[in-house]
N, C-alpha and C positions, 0 to 999 in steps of 0.2 A: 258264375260269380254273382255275388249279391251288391248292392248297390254301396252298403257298410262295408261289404268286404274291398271293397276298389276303393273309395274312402278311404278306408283306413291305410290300405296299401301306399296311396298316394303321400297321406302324410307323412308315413315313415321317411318316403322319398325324401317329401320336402324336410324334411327336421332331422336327417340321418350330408351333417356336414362334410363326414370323411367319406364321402362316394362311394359307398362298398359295394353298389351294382355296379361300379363301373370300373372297379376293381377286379370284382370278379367276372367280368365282361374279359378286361382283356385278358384275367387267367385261363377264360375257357375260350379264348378266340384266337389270340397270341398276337392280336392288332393294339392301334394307337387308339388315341384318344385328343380327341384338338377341344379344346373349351374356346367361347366366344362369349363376352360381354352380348346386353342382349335385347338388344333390337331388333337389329339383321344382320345374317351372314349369309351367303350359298350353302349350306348346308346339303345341297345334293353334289356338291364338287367333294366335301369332306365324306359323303357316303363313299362317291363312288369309288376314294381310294381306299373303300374297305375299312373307314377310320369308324371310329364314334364322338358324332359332334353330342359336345358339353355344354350346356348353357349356367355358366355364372350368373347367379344374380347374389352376390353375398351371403351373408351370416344372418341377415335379419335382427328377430329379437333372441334369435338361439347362440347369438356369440358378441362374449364383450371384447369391446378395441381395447387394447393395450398395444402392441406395438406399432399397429393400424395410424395410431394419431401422429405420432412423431412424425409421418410420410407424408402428410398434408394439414395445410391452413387448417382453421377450422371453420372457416365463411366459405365452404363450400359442400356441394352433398353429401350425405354419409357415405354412399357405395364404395368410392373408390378405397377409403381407409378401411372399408369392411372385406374387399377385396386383398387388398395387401395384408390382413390380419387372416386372412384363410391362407394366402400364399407361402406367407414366412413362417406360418405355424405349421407347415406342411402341410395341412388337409388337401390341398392341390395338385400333390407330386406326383401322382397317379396320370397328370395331364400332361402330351408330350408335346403341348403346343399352346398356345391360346393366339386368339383371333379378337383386334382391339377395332370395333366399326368406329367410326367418323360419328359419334356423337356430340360430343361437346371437345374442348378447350382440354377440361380435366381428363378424359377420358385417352386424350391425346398424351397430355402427361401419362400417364397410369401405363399406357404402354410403352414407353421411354423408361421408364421408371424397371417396367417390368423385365427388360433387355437387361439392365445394370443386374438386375438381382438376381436370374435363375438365367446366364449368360447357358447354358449347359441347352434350352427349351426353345422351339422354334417360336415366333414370335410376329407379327407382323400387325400394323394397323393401316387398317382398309379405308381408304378415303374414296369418297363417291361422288360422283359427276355432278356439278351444278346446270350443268346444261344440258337439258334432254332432249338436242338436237341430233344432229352428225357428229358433231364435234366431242359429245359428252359420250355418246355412244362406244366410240371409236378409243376411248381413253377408258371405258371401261373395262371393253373386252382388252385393252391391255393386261388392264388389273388385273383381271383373272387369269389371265397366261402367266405372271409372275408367280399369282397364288399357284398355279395348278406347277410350276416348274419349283416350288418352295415343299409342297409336297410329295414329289418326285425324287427331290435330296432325301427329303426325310424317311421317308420308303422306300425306297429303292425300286417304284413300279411307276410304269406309266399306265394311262387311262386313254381307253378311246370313247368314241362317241356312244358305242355300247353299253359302255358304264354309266355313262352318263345321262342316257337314256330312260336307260333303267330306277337308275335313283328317285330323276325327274320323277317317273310314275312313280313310286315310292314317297311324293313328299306332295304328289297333286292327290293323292289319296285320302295322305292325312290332315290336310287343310280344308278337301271336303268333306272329311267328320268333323274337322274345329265350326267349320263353317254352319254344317246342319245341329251341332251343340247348341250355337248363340243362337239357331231360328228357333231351338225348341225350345232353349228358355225363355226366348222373347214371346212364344206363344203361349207357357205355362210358367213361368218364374214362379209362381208358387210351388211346383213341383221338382223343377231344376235349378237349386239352390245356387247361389250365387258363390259361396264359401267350396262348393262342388266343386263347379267352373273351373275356379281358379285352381285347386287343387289339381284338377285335372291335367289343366296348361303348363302347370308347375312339373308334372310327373313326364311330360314331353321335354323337357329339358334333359334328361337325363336317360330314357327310356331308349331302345332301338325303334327306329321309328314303325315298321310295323306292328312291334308289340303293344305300340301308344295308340294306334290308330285303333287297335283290336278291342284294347280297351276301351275309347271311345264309343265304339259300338254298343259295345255289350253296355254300359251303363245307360246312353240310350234307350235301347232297349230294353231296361230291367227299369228305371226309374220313371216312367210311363206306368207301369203294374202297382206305384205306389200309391197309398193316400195319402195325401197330406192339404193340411187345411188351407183353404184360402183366405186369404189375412185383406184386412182394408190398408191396404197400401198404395204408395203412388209407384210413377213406373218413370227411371230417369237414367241416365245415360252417364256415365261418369270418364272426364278426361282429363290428361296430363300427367297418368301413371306410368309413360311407354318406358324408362330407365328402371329407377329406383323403384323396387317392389314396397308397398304397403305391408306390413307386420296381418297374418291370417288373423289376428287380434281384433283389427283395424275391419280387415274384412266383412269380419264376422257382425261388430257393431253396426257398421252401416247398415247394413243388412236387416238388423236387427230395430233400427229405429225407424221403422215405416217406409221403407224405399226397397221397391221391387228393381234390381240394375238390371235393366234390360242388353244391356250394351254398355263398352269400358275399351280403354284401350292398355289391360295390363299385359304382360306376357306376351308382349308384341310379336316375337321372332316370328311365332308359328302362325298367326295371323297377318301378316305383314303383305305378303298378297293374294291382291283382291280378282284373282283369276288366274287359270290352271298355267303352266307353264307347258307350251306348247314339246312335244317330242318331234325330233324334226333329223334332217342330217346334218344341223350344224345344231347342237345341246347348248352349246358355249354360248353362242348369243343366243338361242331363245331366253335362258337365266339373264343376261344383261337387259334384254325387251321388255321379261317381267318384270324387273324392278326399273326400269323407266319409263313405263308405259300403266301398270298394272298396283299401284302399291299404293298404302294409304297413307291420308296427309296428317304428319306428327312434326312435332317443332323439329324435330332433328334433322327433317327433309325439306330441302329447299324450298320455295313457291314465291314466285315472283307474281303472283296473281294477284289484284284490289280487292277480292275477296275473301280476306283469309278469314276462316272459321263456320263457309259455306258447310262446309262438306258435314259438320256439326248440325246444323240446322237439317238439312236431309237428312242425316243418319236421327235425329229428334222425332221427325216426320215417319220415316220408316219402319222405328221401332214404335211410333204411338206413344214416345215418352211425354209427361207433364213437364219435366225439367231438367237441369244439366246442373250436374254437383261438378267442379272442379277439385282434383286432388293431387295437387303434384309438392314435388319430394320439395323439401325446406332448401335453401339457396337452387334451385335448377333453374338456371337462366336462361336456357331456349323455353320449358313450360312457362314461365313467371314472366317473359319477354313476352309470347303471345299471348298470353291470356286477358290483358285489356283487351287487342283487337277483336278475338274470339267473342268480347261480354258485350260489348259492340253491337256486331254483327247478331246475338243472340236479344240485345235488346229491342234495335229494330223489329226484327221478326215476331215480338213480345211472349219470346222463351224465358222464362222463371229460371233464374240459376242461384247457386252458393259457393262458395268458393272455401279451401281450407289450405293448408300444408303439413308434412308431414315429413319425419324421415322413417327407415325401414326400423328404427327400432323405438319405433315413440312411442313414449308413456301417456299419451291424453288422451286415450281409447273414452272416456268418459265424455269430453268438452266435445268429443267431435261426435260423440254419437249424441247429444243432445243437440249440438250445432244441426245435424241431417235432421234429425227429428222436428227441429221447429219448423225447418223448410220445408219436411212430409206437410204436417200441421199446415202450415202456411196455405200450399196448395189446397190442399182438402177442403177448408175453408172457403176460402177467398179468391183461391186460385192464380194465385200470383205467391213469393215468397216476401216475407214479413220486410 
């Protein structure tokens, strides 16, 4: 396959609302299908019972709310009313479950919400440890003995450590191709487009996860053999997308206005953590170790540290970026809560940032691409932002 032709494929993914790989997934499998909101789930629990985990991130700019609104305020983000407007308009029914992580407040609603409505669909929201002691530990691997005894109802199978096992390698796989992705675009961003990337991450939502990793490679692979020009751009790091996806519109512009993104945290799921997850004789807690030991720092996850917005200033450092663009979704109040401390923490160090908002289907692809632009400019120049 050629670099346009996985591109292109990707797209379809992304902008093809009614699921139709994953439809005809389970016509030719005869298995489930579990969707998750999308930051984090275990997604090697929902492999191993043979399922296909789903990543919701809404309708973006490819679907107008209409029944969507009525379901919530409107001083809060768009996702969840774009979620409920996929729901009720069927595009979803294909899904024999969905999985609601511990994100925010709303998100909390959305799965309450989502119980009342498709009473018929398994359902569950996954709250996560604040304490990553014993104590948090020990309430996690709870959690997951419910999750794995909610899929057992719904299956009618159980899983051993075997399955579980399996999976694991199956998903330590393909977080080491997300992984070697973002080093080769931080080494060649000129050649590993950033609209790519995402595309890419986007197509893992939906994808079996080997076939995603496969892909992975191969584009690797093939988009190295390209030429493409090297542009005088700055190199910077963009954070506060972990929820609400940005509209590929949006993508595109940044991109477009002098900023090489070397690093981002959209499409969190698949990069969420930051080392392998150990195969061992107990699978169940090794997955609860990685995510409390192993995972990266986003407003959604706890940190009781005096340092919040380190882990920014290193990942700045590492990637050799000039500055840090913030972009989070319009009302997100874990993003918009941290992000003084973060600008903080980033001014001390005397990292260059810009700050924006957005929802997934916004029209100001213009202001914001000139907004990025002046801060390219800014740097270029002067080396600090205007």
């Amino acid at each position: 396959m050629t670099v346009s032709s996985i591109i292109e494929r990707c797209e379809s993914l992304y902008n093809d609302l009614d699921l139709t790989y994953v439809k005809e997934w389970k016509s030719r499998t005869g298995s489930k299908a579990v969707g998750y909101l999308p930051v984090y789930v275990p997604r090697e629990i929902i492999h191993a019972y043979g399922m296909l985990p789903v990543g919701i991130m809404g309708g973006g700019d490819n679907l107008e709310i209409i029944k969507g609104d009525a379901y919530f305020q409107s001083y809060i983000c768009h996702l969840p009313r774009s979620v409920i407007e996929l729901g009720v308009s069927g595009k979803l029914d294909c899904l024999d479950g969905v999985l609601f992580p511990a994100i925010c407040d709303v998100i909390r609603n959305l799965s309450g919400m989502w119980k009342m409505l498709f009473k018929d669909k398994f359902v569950k929201y996954m709250d996560f440890p604040q304490n990553f002691a014993a104590a948090g530990r020990e309430y996690y691997i709870e959690e997951m003995h419910h999750l794995m005894q909610g899929f057992t109802e719904m299956t009618g199978k159980k899983i051993g450590d075997t399955e579980l096992n399996r999976s694991i390698e199956l998903y330590n796989e393909n977080r080491k191709a997300i992984r070697d992705l973002y080093n080769l675009r931080a080494e060649m961003p000129h050649l590993v487009l950033t609209y790519e990337v995402y595309l890419l991450l986007r197509a893992g939502n939906i994808l079996e996860v080997e076939e995603h990793t496969d892909m992975l490679r191969t584009y690797m692979r093939e988009v190295v053999k390209l030429e493409r020009p090297e542009l005088d751009h700055i190199r910077v790091v963009v954070n506060g997308a972990f929820c609400e996806q940005p509209p590929l519109s949006l993508v595109r512009a940044m991109e477009n206005s002098g900023c090489y993104i070397v690093d981002d945290d959209w499409v969190l799921c698949g990069r969420y953590q930051t080392a392998d997850t150990q195969t061992s004789q107990s699978p169940l807690e090794a997955i609860v170790d990685g995510y409390l030991h192993n995972t990266v720092s986003t407003a959604s996850r706890y940190d009781d540290s005096d340092h919040k917005g380190q882990y920014l200033v290193d990942l700045v450092k590492q990637r050799r970026a000039e500055g840090v663009v913030f972009a989070a979704p319009s009302f997100c109040d874990p993003a918009l809560l941290d992000r003084p401390m973060m600008q903080t923490t980033l001014a001390k160090a005397n990292i260059p940032y810009t700050a924006f908002n957005y929802s997934e289907n916004t029209g100001q692809i213009q202001v914001i691409k000139e907004q990025t632009g002046t801060f390219a400019d800014s740097i270029k120049l002067w080396g600090v932002a205007s």
